[in-house]
Backbone bond lengths (Angstrom), bond angles and torsions (degrees), N, CA, C in turn:
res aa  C-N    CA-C-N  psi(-1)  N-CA   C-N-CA  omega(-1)  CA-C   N-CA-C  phi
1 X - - - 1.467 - - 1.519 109.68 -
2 X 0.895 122.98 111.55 1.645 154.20 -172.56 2.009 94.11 -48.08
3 X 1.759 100.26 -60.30 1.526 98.69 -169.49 1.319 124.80 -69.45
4 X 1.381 109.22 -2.31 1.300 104.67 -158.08 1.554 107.86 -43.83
5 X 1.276 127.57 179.36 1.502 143.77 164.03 1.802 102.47 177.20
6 X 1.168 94.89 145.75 1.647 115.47 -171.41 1.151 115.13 -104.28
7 X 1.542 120.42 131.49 1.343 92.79 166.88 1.403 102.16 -124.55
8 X 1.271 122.05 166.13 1.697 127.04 -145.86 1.727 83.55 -131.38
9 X 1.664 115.93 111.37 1.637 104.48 149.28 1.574 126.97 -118.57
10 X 1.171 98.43 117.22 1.458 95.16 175.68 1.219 125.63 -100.25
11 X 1.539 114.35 138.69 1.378 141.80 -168.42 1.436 80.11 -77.78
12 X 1.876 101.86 -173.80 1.209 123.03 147.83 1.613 149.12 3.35
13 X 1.406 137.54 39.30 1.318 126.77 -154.12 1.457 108.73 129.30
14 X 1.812 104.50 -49.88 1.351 120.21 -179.28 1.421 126.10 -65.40
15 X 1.132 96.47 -44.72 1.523 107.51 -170.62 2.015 113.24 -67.17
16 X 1.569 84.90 -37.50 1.561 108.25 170.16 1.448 123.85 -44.41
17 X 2.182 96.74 -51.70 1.523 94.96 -165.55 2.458 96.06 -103.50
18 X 1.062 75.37 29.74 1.585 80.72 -166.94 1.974 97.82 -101.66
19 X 1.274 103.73 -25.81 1.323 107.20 -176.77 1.736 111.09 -112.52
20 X 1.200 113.69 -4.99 1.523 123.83 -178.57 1.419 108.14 -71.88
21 X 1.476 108.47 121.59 1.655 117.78 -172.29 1.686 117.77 71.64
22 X 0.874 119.41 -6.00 1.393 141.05 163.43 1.018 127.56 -29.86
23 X 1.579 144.56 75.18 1.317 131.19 -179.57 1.868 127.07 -49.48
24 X 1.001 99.78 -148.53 1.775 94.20 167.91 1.312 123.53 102.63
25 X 1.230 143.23 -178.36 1.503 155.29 156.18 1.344 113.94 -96.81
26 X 1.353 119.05 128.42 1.552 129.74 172.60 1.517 102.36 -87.86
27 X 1.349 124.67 128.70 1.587 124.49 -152.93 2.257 77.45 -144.88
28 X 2.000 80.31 137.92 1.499 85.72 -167.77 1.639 74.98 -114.25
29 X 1.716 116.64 144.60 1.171 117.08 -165.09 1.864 98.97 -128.03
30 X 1.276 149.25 110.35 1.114 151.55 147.83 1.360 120.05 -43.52
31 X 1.340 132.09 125.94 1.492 136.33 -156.41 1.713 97.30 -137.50
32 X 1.096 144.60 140.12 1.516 134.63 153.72 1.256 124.05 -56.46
33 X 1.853 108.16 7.35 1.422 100.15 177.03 1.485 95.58 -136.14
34 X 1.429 117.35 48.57 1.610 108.59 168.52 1.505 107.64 121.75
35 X 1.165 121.81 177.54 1.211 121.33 -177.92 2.105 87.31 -103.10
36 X 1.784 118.20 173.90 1.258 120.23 -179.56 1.331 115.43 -94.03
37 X 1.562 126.66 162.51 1.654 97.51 -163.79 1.381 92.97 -72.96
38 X 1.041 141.41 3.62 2.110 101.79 174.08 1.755 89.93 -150.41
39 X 1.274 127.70 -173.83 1.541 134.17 170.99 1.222 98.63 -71.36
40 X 1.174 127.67 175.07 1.620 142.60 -156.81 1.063 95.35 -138.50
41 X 1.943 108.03 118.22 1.908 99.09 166.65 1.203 92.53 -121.01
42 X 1.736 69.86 129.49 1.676 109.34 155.89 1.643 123.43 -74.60
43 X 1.230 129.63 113.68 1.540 140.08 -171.54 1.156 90.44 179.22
44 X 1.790 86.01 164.49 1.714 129.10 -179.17 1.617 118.73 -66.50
45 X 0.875 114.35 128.88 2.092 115.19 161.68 1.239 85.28 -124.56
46 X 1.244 95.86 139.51 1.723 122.09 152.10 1.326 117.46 33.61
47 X 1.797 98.57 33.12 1.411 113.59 168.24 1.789 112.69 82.14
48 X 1.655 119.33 5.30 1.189 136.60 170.90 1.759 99.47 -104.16
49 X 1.668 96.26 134.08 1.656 111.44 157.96 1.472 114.56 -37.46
50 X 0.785 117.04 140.43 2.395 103.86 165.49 1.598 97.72 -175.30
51 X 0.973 94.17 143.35 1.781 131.60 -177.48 1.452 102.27 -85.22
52 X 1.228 144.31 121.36 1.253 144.33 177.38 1.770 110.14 -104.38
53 X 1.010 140.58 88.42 1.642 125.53 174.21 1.498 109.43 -114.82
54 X 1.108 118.33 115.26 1.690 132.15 177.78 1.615 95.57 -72.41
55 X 1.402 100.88 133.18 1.377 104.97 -158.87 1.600 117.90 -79.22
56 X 1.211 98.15 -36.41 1.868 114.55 165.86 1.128 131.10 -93.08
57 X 1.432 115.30 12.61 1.670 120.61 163.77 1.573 105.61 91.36
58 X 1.797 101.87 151.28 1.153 91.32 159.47 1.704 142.91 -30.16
59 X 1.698 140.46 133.08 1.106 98.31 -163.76 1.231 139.80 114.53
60 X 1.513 101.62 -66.08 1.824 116.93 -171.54 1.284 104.75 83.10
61 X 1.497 100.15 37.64 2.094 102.73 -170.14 1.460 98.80 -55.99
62 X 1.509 130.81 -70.07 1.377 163.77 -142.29 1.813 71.94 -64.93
63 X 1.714 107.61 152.30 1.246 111.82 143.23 1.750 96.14 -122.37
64 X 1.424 112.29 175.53 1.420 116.66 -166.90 1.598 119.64 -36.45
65 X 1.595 103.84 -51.35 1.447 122.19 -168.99 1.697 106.20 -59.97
66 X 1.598 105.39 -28.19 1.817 103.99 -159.97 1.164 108.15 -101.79
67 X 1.975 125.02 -15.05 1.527 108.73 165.35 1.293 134.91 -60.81
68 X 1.289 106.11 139.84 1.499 114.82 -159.87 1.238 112.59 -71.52
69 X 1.634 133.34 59.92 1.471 126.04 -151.21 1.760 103.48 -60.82
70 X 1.483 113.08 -35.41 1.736 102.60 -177.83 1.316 104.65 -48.89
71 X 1.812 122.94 -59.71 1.466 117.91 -144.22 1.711 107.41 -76.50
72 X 1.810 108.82 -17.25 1.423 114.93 164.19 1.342 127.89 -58.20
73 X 1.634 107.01 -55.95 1.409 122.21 178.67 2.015 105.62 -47.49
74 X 1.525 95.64 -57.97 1.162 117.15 -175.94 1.979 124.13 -40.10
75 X 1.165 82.51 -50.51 1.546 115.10 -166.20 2.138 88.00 -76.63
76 X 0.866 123.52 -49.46 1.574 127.45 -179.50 1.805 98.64 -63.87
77 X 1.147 116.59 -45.27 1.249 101.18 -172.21 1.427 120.23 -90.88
78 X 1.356 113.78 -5.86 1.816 115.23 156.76 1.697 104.03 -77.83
79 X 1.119 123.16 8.67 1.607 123.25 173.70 1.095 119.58 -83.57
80 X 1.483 96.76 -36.63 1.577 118.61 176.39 1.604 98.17 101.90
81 X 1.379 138.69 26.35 1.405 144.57 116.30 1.334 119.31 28.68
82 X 0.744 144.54 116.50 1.930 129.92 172.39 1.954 99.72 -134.55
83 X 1.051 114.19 -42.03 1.070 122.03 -176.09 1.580 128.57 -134.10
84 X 1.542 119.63 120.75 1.420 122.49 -168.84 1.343 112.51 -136.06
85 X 1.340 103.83 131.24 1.418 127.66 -159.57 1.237 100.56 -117.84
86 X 1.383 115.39 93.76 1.898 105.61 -179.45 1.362 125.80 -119.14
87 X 1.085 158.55 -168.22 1.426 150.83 -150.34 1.839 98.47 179.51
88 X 1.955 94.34 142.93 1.274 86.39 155.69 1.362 93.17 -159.97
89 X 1.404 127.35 167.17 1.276 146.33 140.51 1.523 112.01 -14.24
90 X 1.375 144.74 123.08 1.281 161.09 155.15 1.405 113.12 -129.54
91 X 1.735 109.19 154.72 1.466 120.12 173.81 1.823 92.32 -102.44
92 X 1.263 99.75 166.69 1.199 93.87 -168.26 1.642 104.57 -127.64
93 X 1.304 130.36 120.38 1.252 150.05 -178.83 1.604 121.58 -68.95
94 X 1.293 114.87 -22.66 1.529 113.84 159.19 1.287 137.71 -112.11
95 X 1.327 140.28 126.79 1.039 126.14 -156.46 1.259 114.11 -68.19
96 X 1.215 147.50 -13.76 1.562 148.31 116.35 1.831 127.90 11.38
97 X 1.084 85.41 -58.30 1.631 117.71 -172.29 1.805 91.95 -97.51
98 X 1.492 94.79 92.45 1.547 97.72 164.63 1.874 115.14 -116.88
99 X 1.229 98.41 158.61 1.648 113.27 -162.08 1.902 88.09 -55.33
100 X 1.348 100.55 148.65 1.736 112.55 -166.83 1.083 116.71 81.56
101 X 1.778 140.55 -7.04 1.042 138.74 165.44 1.583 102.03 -46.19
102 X 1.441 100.14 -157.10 1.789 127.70 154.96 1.317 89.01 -169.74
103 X 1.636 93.92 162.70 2.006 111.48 -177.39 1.330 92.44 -161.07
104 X 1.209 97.39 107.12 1.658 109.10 133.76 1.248 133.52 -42.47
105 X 1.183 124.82 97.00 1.863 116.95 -170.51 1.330 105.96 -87.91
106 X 1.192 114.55 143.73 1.406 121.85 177.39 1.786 102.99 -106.51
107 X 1.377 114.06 -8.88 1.333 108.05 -167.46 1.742 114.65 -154.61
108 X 1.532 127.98 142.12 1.156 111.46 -166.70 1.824 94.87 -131.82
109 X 1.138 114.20 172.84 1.633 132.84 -168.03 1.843 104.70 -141.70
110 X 1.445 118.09 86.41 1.216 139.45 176.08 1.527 106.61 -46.64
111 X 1.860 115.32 76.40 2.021 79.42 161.27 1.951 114.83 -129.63
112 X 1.422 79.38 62.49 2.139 90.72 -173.46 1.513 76.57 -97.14
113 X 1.530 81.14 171.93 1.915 103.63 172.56 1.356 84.83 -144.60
114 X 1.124 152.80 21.58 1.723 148.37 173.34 1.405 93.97 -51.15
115 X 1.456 124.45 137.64 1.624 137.27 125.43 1.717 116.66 -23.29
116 X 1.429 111.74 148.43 1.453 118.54 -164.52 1.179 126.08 26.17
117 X 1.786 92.15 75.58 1.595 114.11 164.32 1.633 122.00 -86.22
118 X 2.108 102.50 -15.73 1.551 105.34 177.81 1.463 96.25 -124.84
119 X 1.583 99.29 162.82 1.674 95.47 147.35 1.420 126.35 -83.94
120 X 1.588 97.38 -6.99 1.858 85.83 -162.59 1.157 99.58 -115.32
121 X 2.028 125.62 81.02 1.212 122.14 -167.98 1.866 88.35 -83.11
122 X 0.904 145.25 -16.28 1.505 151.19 178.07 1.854 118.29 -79.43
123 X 1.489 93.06 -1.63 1.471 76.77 -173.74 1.751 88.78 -164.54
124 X 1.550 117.37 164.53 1.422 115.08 -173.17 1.458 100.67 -108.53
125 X 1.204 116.18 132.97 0.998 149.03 172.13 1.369 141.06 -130.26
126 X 0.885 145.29 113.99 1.357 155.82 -97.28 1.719 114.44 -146.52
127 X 1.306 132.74 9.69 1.607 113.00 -149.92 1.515 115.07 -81.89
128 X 1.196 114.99 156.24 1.589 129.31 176.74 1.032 101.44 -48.55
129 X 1.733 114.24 141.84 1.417 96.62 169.75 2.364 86.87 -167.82
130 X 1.593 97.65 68.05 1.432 104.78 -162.95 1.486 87.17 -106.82
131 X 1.564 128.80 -27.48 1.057 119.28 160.51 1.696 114.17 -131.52
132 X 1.322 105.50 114.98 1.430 124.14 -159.50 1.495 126.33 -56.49
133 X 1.906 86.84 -36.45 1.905 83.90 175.82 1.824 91.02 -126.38
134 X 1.630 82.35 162.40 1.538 110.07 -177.85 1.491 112.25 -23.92
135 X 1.581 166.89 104.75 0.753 147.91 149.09 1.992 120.73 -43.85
136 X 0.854 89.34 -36.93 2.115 89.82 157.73 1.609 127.30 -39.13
137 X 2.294 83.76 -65.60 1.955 79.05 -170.54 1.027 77.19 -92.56
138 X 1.721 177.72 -7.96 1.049 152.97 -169.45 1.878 102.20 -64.70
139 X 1.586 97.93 -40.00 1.970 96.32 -161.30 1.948 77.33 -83.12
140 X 1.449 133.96 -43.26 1.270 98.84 -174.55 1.875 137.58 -57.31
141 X 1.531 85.31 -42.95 1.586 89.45 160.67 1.530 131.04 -36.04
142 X 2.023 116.28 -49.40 0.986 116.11 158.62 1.125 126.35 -47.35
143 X 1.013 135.36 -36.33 1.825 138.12 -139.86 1.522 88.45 -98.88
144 X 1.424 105.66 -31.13 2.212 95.24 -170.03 1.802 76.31 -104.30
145 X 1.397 163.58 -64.31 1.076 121.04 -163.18 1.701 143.55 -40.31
146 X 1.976 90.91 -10.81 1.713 90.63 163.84 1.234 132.37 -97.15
147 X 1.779 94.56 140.93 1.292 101.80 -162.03 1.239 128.89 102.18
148 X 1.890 112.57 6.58 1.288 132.51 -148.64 1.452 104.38 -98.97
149 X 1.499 166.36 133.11 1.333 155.47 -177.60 1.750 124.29 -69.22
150 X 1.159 81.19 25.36 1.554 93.93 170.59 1.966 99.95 -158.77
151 X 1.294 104.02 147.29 1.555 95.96 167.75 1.325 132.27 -69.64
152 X 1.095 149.52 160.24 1.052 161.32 -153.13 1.352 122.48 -152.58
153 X 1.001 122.71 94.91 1.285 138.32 -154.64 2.109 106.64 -84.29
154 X 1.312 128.02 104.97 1.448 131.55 -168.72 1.607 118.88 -69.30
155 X 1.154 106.80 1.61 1.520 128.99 172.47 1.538 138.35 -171.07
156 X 1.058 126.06 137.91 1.507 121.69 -176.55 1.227 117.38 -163.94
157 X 1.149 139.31 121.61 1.913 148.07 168.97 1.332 95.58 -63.92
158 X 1.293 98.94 123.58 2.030 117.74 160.32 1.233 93.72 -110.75
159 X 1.458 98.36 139.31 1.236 124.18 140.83 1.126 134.11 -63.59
160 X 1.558 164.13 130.54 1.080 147.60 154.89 1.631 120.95 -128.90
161 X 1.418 89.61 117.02 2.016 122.61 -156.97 1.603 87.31 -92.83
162 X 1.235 108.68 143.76 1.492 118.24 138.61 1.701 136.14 -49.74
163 X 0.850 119.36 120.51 1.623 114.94 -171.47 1.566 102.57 -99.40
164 X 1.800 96.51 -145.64 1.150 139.72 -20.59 2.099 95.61 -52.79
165 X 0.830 147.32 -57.69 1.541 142.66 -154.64 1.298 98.82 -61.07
166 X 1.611 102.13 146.16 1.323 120.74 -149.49 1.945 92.66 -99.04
167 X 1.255 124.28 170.84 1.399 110.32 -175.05 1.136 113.65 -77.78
168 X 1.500 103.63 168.61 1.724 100.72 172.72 1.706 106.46 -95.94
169 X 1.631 114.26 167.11 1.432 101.19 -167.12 1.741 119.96 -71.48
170 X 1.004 100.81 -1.46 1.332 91.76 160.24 1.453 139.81 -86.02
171 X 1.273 111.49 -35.55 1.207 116.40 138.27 1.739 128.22 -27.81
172 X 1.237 93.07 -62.20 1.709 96.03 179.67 1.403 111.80 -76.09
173 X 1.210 112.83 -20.21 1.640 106.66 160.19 1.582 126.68 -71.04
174 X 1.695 105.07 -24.18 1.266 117.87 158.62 1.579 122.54 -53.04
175 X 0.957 103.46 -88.91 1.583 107.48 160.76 1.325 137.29 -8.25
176 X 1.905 100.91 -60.33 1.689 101.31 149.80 1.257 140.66 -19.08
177 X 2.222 100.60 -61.43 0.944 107.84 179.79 1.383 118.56 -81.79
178 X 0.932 110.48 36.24 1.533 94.00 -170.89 1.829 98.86 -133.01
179 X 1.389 111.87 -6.93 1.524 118.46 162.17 1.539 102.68 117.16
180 X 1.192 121.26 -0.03 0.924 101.52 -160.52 1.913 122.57 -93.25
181 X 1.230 126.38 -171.40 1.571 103.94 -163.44 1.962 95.98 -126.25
182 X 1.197 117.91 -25.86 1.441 116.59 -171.66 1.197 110.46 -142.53
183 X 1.278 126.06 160.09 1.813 143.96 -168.14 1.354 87.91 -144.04
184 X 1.442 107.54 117.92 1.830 117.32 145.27 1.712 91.83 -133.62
185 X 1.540 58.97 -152.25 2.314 85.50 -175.37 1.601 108.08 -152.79
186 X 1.008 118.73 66.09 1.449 132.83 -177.90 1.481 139.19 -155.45
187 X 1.642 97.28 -35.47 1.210 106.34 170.23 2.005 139.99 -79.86
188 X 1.276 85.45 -4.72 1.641 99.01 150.15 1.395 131.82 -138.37
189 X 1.202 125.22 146.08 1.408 121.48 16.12 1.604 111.97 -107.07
190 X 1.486 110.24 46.61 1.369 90.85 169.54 1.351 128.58 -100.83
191 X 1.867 113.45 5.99 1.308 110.67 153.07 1.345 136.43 -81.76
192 X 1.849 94.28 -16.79 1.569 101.36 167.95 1.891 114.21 -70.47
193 X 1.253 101.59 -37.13 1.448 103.58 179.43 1.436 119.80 -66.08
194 X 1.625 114.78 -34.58 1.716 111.67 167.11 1.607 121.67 -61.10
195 X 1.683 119.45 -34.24 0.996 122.10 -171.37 1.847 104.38 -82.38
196 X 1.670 122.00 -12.56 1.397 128.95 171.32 1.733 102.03 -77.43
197 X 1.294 118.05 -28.13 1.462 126.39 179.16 1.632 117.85 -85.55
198 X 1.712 104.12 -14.54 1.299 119.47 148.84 2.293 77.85 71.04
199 X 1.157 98.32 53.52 1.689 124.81 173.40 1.811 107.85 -111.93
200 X 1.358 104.98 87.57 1.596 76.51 150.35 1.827 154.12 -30.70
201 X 1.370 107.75 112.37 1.639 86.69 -169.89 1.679 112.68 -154.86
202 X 1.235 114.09 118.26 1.259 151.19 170.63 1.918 108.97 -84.47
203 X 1.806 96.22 134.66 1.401 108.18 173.99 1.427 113.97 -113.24
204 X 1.247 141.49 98.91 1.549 128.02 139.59 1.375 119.94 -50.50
205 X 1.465 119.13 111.73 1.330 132.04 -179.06 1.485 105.76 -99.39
206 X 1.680 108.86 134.34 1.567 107.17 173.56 1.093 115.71 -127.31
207 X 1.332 122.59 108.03 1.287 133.69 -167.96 1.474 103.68 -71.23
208 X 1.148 102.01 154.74 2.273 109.12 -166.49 0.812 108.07 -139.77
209 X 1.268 125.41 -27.59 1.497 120.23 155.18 1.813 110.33 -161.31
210 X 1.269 137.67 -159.60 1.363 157.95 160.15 1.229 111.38 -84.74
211 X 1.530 99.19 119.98 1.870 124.64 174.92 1.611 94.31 -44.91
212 X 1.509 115.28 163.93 0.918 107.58 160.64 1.786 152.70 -103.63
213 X 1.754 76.20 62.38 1.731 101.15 179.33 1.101 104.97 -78.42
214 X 1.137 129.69 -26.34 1.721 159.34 -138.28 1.437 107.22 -120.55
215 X 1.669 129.51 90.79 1.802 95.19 -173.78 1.445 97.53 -84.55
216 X 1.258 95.28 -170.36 1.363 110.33 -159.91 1.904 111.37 -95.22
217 X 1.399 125.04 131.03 1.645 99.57 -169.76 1.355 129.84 -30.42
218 X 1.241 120.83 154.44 1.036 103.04 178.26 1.419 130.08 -112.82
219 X 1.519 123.21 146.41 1.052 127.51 -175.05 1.773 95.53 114.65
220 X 1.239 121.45 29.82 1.256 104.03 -175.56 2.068 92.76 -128.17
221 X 1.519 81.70 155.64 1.870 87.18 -161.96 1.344 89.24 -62.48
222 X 1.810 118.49 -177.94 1.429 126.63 139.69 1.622 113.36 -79.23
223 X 1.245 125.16 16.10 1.533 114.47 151.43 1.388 111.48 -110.55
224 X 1.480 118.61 -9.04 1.134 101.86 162.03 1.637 141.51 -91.84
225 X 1.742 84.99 -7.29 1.146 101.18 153.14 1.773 150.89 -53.23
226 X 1.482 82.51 -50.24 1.505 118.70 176.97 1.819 92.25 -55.50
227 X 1.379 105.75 -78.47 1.732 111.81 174.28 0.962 112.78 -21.95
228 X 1.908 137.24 -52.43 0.896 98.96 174.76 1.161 132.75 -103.35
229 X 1.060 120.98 5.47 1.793 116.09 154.02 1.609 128.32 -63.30
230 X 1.200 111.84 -40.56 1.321 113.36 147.81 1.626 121.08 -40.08
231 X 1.155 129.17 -56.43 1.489 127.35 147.60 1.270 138.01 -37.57
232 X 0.774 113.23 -39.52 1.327 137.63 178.59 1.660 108.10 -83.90
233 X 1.387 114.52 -47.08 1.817 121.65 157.96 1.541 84.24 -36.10
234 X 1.398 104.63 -110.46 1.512 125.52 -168.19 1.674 128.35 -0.90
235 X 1.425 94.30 -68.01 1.454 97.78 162.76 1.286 135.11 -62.96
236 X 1.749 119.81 -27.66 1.148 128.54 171.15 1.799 112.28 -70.17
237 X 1.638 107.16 -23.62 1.471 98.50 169.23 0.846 120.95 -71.29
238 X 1.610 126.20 -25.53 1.631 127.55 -174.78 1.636 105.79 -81.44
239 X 1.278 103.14 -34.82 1.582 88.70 -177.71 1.972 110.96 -70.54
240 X 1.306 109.85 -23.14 1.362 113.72 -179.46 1.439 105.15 -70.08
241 X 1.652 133.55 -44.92 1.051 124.36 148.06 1.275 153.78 -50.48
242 X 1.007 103.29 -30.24 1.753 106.30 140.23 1.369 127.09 -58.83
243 X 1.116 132.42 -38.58 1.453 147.27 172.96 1.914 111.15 -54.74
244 X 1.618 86.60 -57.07 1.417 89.69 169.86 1.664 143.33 -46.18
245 X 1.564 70.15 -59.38 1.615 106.44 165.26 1.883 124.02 -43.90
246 X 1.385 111.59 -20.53 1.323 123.01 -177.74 1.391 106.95 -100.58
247 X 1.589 111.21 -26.58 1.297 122.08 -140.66 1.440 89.99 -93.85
248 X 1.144 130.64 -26.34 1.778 136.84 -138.45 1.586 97.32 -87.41
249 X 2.022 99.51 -57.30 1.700 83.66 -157.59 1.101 113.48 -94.31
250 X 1.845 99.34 27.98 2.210 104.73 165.87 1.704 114.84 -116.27
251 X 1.435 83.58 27.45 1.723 83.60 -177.31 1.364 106.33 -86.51
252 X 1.413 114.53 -40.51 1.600 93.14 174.70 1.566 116.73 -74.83
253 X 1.235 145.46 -24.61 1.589 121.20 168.37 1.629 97.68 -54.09
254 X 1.017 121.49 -30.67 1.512 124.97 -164.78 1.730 120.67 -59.70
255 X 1.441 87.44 -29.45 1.145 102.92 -166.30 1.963 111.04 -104.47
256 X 1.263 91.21 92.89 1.543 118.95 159.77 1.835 134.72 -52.80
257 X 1.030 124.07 107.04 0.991 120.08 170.37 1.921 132.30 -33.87
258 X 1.136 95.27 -34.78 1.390 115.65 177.41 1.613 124.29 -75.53
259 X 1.621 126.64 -1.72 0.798 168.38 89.28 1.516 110.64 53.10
260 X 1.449 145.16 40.96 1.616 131.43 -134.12 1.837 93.92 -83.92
261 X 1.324 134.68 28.66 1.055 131.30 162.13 1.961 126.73 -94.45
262 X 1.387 82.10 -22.16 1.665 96.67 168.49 1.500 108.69 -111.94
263 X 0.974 112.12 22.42 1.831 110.13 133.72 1.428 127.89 -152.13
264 X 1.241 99.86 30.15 1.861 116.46 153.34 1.396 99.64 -9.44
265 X 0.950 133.56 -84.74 1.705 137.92 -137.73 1.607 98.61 -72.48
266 X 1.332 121.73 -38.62 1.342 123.17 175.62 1.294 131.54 -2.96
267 X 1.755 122.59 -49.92 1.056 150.88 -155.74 1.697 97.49 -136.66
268 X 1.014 140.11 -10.65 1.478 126.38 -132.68 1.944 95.72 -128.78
269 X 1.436 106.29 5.71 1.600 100.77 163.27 1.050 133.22 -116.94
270 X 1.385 133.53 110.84 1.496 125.78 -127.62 1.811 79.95 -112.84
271 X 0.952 111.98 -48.80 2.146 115.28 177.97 1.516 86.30 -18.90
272 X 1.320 121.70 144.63 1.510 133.81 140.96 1.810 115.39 -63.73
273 X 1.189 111.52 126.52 1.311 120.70 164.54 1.478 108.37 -7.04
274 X 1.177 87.01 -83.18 1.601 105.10 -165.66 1.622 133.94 -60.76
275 X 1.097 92.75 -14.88 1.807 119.42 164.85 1.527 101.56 -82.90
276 X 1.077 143.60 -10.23 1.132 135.77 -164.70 1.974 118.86 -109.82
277 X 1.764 96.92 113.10 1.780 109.28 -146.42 1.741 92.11 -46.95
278 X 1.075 141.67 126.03 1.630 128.52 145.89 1.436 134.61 -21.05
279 X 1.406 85.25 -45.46 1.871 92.93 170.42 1.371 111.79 -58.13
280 X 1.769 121.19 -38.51 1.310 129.72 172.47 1.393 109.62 -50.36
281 X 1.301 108.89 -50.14 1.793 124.04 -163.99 1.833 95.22 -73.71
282 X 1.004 117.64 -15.94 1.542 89.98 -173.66 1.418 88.19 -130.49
283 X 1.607 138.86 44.21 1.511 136.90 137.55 1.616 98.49 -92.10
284 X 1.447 107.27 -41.23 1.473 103.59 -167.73 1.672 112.11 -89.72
285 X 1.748 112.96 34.74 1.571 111.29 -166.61 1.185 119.61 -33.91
286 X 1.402 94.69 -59.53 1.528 136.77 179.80 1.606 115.14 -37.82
287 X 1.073 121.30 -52.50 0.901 111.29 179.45 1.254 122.34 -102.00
288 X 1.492 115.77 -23.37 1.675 104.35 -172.24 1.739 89.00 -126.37
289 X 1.003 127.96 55.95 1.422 117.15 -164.90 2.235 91.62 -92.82
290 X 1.234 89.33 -51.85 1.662 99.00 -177.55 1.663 104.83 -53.21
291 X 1.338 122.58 -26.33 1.428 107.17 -173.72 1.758 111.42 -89.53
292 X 1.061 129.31 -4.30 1.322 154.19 -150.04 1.411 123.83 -125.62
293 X 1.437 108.14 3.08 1.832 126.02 173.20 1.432 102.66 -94.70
């Protein structure tokens, strides 16, 4: 596929070592729902186009609840976006899943209540969303995590809580029971919003440490704590960059026409045409412009 273009978001650590030494153009992108948290660079990986946007702004301005996932999502797909590979920071709920891993999630557990969860607060819309990320780059990610210097885990259920405060242990004992493998605060709704943008999109999750079902050894300070999650950040970005790094310049053989994420909307607008304001139809060009001629 000729169009492909990538777009790269990094969480926590990621976004940091994803743009470090980095050539490219910093491109400021206008969205009808805000500006994105930081400029968007445009440059090469591994000889593939890709969109770089650090998900919390220069900084780490954004905390989970305040990134603007519409004007991000948004802002990637007037780039011409096709595919996004993003990463964030998670605690990790099984003792399996230790901090320095990575996981591919195959599955997520909705519990934010944040504002701009759709684009189409003007109109009903409907899209699939029974399996959350790409089944494409999800199996490519697998296929280059083997063999990778850290494990890589081929599936995992996130949770995704409202923040910024982290849960209390009952909560995370909840969660347990309920199967699941990781707790962040990032991954919605901006996978619901890529799959409304009809964006391919895959999560590398990096676990940093254990929810707190798990205490922490004991006898160790809360700065030495902190240290090592901070460590554990760090290294988990490099191993996600490596991951990436394999993942990028096989996304287009990867990328299949047959694909039911790049034509989400197909089926998924139940509004009648003709009920639908113009002014609406030409904020949302971008995305629903082809269904609407």
């Amino acid at each position: 596929m000729g169009d492909v273009m990538v777009g790269l978001i990094g969480g926590t650590g990621l976004g940091e070592a994803l743009t470090r030494g980095t050539g490219g153009k910093a491109v400021e992108v206008e969205t009808p729902f805000g500006k994105p948290s930081a400029p968007i660079l445009v440059t090469e990986v591994e000889g593939q186009r890709v969109a770089i946007l650090t998900r919390h702004g220069p900084g780490h301005r954004f905390n989970p609840s305040e990134v603007p996932y519409r004007a991000n999502i948004f802002a990637l797909k007037k780039l011409g976006v096709t595919h996004i590979l993003a990463s964030g920071a998670t605690g990790s709920l099984q003792d399996s899943i230790a901090p320095r891993h990575l996981v591919i999630c195959d599955q997520v557990i909705d519990r934010t209540t944040r504002p701009g969860r759709t684009f189409f607060d003007a109109m009903a819309v409907h899209v699939g969303f029974a399996q959350p990320f790409c089944p494409s780059l999800r199996g490519l990610l697998v296929e280059c995590g083997i063999g990778a210097e850290t494990t890589v885990h081929t599936r995992g259920t996130y949770v995704c809580m409202e923040g910024p405060q982290f849960s209390t242990r009952a909560e995370s004992l909840l969660h347990r029971q309920w199967g699941a493998d990781l707790i962040g605060m990032t991954c919605m709704p901006e996978a619901k919003l890529a799959r409304e943008a009809e964006i391919c999109y895959a999560l590398i999750a990096i676990p940093t440490d254990y929810d707190c079902w798990r205490p922490h050894e004991p006898g160790l300070s809360p700065d030495a704590v902190l240290e090592s999650i901070r460590a554990n950040v760090e290294a988990g970005a490099a191993n996600a960059v490596a991951l990436v790094k394999a993942a990028v310049p096989r996304i287009a053989e990867a990328a299949g026409p047959e694909c039911g994420c790049r034509t989400a909307l197909a089926q998924a607008i139940w509004t009648d045409r003709q009920a639908i304001d113009p002014a609406v139809a030409r904020r949302l060009e971008p995305l629903v412009g082809k269904y609407l001629k």
